[in-house]
N, C-alpha and C positions, 0 to 999 in steps of 0.2 A: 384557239390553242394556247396553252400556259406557257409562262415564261421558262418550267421545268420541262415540259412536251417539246419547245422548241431547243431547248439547251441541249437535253439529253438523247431524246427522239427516243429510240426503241430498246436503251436500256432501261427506261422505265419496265416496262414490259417483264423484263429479267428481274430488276431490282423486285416487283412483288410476288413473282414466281417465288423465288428467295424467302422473302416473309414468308409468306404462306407455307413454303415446305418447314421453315424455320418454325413455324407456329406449330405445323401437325406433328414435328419430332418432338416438341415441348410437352405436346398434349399426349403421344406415344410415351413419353420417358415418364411423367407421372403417372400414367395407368401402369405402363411396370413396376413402379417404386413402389405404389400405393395398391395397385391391383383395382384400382377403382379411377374412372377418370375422374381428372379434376377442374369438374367443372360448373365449383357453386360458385354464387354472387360472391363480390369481393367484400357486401355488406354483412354476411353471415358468418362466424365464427366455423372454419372447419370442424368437424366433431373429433373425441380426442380418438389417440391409435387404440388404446387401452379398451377403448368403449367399442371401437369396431373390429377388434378381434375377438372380443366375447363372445359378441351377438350373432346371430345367426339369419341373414337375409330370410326377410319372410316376404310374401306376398302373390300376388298370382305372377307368373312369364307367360309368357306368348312367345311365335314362332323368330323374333328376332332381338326381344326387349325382357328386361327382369333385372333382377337384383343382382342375380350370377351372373357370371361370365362364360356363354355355351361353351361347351369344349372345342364346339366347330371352327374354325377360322374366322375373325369376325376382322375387322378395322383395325381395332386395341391388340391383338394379337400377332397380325402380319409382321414379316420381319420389313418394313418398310414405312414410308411414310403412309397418308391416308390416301394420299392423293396417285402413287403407286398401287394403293393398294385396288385403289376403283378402276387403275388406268389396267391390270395386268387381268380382273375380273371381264372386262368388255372386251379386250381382246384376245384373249381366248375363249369366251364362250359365245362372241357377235362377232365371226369373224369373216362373216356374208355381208357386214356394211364397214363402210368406211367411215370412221369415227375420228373426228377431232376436238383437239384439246384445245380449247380457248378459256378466257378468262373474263369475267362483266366489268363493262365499260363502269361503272359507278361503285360496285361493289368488288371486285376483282378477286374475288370467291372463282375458283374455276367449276366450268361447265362443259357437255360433253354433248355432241352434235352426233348424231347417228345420221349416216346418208346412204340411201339404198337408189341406184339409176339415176343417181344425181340432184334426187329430191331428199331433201331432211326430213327423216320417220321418225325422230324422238330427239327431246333434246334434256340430259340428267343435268341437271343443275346442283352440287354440292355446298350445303350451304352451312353456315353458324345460327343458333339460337337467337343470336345477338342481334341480328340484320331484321329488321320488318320489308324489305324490299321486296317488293312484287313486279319489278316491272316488266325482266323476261318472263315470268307466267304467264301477264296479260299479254302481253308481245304475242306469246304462243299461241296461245287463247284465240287472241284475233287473228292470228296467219292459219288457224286449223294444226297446228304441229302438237301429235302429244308430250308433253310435259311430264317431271319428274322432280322429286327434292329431297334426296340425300342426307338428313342433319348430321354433321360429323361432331360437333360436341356436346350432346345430351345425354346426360348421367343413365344406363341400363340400357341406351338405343345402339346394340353390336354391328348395327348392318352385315348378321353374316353371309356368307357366301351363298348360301341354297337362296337365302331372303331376294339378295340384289339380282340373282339371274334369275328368282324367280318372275316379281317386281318387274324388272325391265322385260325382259320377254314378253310378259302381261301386256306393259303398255307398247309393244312394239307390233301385237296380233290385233 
């Protein structure tokens, strides 16, 4: 245990709650300014307004990702954080398990425990591009629990609503 773990004890725990919501308002409040999230490298020059209000997204979408923004309820839309927005998703439409909200010991990315008669049936993992961490995958992986991973800041990835109940459903049958 660190010499912060023992100082603080369990407001750490709050303190990155904090971050983290503080991070996804960040990330909410630029997609509304910008209509677009903002989530290029820091190495890359953003492109100018001038240049992305002309243009006209092109390219293929699929049922939860594209250059548009679906009309549907997606993350970037929600009146809430992102992490609200996953937490209000699973509890009304999984509302036959008991689901908790924990956060990863190394990565402190929150994640989401599904438990149906006392046993863990899924565990959604919400995650950053940023992270290569795999180790509650494998964790899962070896205990037999399905798995899931959420990216919440990937440029046209909306996780909308029909997506994430569909998605989790999936891995919960």
């Amino acid at each position: 245990m660190g010499f912060f773990s023992k100082l603080f004890g369990a407001a750490n725990e709050q303190i990155a709650r904090n971050i983290a919501n503080d991070a996804a308002k960040k990330l909410q409040g630029n997609f509304q300014n910008n209509t677009q999230p903002s989530v290029q490298p820091s190495a890359q020059p953003a492109p100018a307004k001038a240049a992305a209000q002309n243009t006209v997204p092109t390219g293929p979408s699929g049922f939860s990702w594209g250059p548009v923004m679906p009309d549907e309820e997606n993350q970037y839309n929600f009146n809430g954080t992102y992490l609200q927005y996953f937490d209000s998703i699973f509890l009304s439409e999984f509302s036959d398990y008991d689901i908790k909200l924990d956060y990863g010991k190394y990565t402190r990315m929150p994640y989401f425990s599904f438990f149906r008669n006392g046993k863990c049936a899924l565990v959604v993992e919400l995650f950053s591009k940023k992270s290569a961490a795999k180790k509650m995958r494998n964790d899962c992986r070896k205990a037999g629990i399905p798995y899931l991973r959420y990216y919440i800041d990937v440029e046209g990835w909306w996780n909308t609503k029909k997506y994430v109940i569909q998605r989790t459903r999936n891995a919960l049958s």
